[in-house]
C-alpha positions as CSV (number, residue, x, y, z in Angstrom):
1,X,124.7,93.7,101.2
2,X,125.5,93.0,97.7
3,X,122.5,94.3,95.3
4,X,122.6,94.2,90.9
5,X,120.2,93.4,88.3
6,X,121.0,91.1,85.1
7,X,119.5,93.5,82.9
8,X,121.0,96.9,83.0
9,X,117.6,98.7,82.1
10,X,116.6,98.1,85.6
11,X,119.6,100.0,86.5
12,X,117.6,102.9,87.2
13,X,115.1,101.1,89.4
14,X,117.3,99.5,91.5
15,X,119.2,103.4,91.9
16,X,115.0,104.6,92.9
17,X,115.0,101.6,95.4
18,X,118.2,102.3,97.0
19,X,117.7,106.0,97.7
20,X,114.6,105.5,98.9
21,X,115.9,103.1,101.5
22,X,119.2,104.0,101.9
23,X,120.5,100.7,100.6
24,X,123.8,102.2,100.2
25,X,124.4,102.7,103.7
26,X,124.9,98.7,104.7
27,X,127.7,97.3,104.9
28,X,128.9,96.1,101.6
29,X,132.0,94.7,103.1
30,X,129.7,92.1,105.3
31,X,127.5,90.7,102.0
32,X,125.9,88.1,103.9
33,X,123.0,89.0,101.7
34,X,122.0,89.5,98.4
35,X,119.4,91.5,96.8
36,X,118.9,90.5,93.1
37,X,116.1,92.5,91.2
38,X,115.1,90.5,87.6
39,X,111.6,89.7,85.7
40,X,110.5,87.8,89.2
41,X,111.0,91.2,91.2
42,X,113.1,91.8,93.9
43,X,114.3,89.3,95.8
44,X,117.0,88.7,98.5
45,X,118.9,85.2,98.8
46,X,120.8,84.3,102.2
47,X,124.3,83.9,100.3
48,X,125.9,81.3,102.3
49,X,122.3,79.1,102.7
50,X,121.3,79.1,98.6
51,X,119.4,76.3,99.1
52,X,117.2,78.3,101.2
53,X,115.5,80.1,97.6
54,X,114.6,83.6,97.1
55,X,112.5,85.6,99.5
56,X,110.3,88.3,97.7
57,X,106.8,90.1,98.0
58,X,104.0,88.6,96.0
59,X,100.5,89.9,96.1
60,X,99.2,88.8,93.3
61,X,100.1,84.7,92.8
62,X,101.2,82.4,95.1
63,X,99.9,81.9,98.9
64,X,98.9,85.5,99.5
65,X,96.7,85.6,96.4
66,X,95.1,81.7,97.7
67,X,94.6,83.1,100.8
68,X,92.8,86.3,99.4
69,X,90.7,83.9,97.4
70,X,89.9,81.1,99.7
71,X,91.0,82.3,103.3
72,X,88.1,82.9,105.1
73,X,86.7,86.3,104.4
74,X,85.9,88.1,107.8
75,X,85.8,84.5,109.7
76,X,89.2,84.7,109.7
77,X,91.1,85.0,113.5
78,X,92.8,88.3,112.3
79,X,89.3,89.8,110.6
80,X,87.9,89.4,114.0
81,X,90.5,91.0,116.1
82,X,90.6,94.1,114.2
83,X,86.8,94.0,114.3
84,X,85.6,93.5,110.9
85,X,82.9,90.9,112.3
86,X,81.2,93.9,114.1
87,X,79.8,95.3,110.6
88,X,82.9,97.9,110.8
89,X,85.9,98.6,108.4
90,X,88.6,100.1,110.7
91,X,91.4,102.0,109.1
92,X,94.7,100.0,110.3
93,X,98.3,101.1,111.3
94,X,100.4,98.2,110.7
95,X,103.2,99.2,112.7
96,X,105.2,96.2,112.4
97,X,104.7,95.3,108.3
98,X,107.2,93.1,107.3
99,X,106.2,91.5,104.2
100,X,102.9,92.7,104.3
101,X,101.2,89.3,103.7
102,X,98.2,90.4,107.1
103,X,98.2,93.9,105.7
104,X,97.2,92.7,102.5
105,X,94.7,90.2,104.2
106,X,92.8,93.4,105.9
107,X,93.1,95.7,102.5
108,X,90.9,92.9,100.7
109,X,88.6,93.0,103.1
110,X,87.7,96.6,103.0
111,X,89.9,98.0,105.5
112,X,92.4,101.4,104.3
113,X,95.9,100.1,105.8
114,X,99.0,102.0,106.5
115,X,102.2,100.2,107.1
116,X,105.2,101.2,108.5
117,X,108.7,99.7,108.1
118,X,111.9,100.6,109.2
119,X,114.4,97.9,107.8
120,X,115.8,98.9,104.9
121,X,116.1,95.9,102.9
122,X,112.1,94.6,104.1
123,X,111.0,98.0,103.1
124,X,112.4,97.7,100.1
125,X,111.0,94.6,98.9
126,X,107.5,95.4,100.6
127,X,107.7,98.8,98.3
128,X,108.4,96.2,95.3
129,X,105.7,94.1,95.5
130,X,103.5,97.1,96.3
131,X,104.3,98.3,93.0
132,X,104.2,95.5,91.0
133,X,100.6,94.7,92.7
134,X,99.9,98.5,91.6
135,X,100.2,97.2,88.0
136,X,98.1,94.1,88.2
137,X,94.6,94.5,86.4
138,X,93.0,92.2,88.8
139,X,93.6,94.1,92.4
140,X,95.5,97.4,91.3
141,X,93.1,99.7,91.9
142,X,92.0,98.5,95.1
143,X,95.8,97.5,96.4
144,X,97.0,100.9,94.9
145,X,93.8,102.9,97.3
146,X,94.2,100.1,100.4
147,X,97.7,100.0,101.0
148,X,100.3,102.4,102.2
149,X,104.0,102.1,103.0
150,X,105.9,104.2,104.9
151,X,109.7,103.4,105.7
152,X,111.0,104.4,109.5
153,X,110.9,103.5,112.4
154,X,107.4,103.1,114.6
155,X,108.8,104.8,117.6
156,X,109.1,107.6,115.7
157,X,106.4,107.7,113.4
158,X,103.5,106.6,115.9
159,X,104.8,109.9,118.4
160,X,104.8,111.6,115.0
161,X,101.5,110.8,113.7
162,X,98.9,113.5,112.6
163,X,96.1,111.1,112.2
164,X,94.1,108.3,114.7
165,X,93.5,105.7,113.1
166,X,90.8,102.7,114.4
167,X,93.3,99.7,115.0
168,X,97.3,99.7,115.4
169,X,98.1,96.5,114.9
170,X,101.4,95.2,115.9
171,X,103.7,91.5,114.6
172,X,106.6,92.2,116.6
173,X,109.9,89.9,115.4
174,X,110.0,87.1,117.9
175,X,111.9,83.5,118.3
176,X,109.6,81.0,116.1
177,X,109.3,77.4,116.9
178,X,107.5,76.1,113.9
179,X,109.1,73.3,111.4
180,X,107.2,74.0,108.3
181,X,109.5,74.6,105.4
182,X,108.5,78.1,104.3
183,X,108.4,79.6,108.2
184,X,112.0,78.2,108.9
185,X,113.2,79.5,105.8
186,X,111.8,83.0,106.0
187,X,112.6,83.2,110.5
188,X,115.8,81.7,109.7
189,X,116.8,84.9,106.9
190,X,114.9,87.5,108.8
191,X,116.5,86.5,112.1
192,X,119.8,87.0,110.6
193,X,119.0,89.9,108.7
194,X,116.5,92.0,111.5
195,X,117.0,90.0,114.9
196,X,114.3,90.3,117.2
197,X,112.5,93.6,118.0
198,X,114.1,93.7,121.3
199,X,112.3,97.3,121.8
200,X,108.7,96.4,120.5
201,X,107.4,97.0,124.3
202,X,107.7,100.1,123.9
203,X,105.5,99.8,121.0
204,X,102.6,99.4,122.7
205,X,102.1,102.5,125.2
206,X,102.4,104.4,121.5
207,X,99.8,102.6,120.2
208,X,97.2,102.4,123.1
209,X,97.5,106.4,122.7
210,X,97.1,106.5,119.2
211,X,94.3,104.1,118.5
212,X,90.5,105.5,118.7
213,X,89.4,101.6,119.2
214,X,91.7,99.0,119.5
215,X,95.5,97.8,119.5
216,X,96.2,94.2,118.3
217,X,99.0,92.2,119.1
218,X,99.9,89.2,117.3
219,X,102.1,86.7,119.5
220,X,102.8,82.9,118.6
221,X,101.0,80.6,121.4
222,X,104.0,80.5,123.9
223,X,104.8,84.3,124.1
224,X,104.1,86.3,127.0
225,X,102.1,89.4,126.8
226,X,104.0,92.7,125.2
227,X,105.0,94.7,127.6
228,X,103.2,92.6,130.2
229,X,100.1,94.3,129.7
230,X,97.2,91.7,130.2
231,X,94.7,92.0,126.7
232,X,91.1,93.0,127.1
233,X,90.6,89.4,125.1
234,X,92.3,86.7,122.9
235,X,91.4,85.3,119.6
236,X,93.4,82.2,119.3
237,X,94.5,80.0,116.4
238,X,96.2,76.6,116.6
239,X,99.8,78.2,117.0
240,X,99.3,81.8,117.3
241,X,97.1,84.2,119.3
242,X,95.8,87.9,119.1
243,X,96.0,90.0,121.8
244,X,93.4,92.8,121.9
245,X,93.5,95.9,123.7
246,X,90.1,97.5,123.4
247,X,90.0,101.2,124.1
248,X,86.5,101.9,122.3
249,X,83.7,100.0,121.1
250,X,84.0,99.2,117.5
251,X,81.1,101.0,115.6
């Protein structure tokens, strides 16, 4: 992983970023990727695909801050699963956060999310365009009290967890199908750079235990069940689905 900055008073940033994450543990000697931080943010580039673009955290323009805008509100599949139509506003363990985009969706509807993250390189850019949302006069304040990241592993932070929170929500990695533009880009980087969470199974029995109300799991249409464990119900959307574990009524 090959990581600099064009403009050397970001020096210092990019040193915060890569103790935090432990950038300099990957293998500089296999640069497949790049991480590049300038005035967009940080951003990682597939070095050998450049036509591919940039892939960086943006809460604040873009598709995320449309979707914020215009997405649904609590009619949403997701807003539903995690039980915001029942009157509630759960507090949510994303446990699988990625780039944050349906953690984000659930902090601007009310809900008080934690995410965890235990790729270095995702965890980095999610902590990015956490901070830079921080700073935005619009939805600082709210992003800054919503959403939580914490980088490591699930496995060890849900057996490690002093709180219960009201929904673990879990996006395992999995083979994608889809053709639009922005989802092959994005799978085809993060397959190369994560894989597939070949352990998220395991993921679950963590969760069920850990949740006061529900578990949801987030599966494109043609997936089987995690850890073969039939759902209590299914929300479904034209190409994905939500698996939902109920273990209390939502109140």
């Amino acid at each position: 992983m090959y990581i600099h900055t064009p403009f050397e008073e970001n020096r210092s940033y990019l040193d915060t970023l890569t103790k935090l994450f432990n950038l300099s543990a990957l293998d500089v000697n296999e640069a497949e990727f790049q991480l590049v931080y300038d005035e967009l943010g940080l951003q990682l580039f597939k070095k050998d695909e450049p036509k591919l673009g940039a892939i960086r955290v943006d809460f604040v323009t873009g598709a995320v801050a449309h979707r914020r805008k215009f997405g649904g509100g609590k009619g949403q599949a997701i807003a539903k699963a995690v039980g915001l139509n029942k009157g509630a506003v759960p507090t949510v363990l994303d446990a699988t956060a990625g780039l944050g985009r349906d953690a984000f969706v659930l902090a601007s509807m009310g809900c008080k999310v934690v995410l965890h993250e235990r790729n270095s390189v995702v965890a980095a850019l999610l902590y990015d365009g956490l901070q830079r949302a921080y700073q935005d006069p619009e939805i600082g304040e709210w992003v800054q009290s919503s959403m939580r990241l914490e980088f490591g592993s699930s496995h060890d932070l849900l057996a490690q967890a002093q709180w219960r929170p009201d929904v673990v929500y879990l996006d395992p990695m999995f083979p994608h199908r889809e053709k639009s533009a922005q989802v092959k880009k994005e799978m085809r980087v993060f397959q190369d750079l994560v894989g597939n969470d070949q352990d998220a199974d395991t993921l679950l029995p963590f969760a069920l235990q850990l949740a006061s109300k529900r578990v949801v799991v987030k599966r494109p249409d043609y997936a089987g069940f995690l850890n073969d464990k039939t759902p209590s119900m299914q929300i479904k959307t034209k190409k994905n689905r939500f698996d939902v574990y109920v273990n209390a009524a939502m109140k």
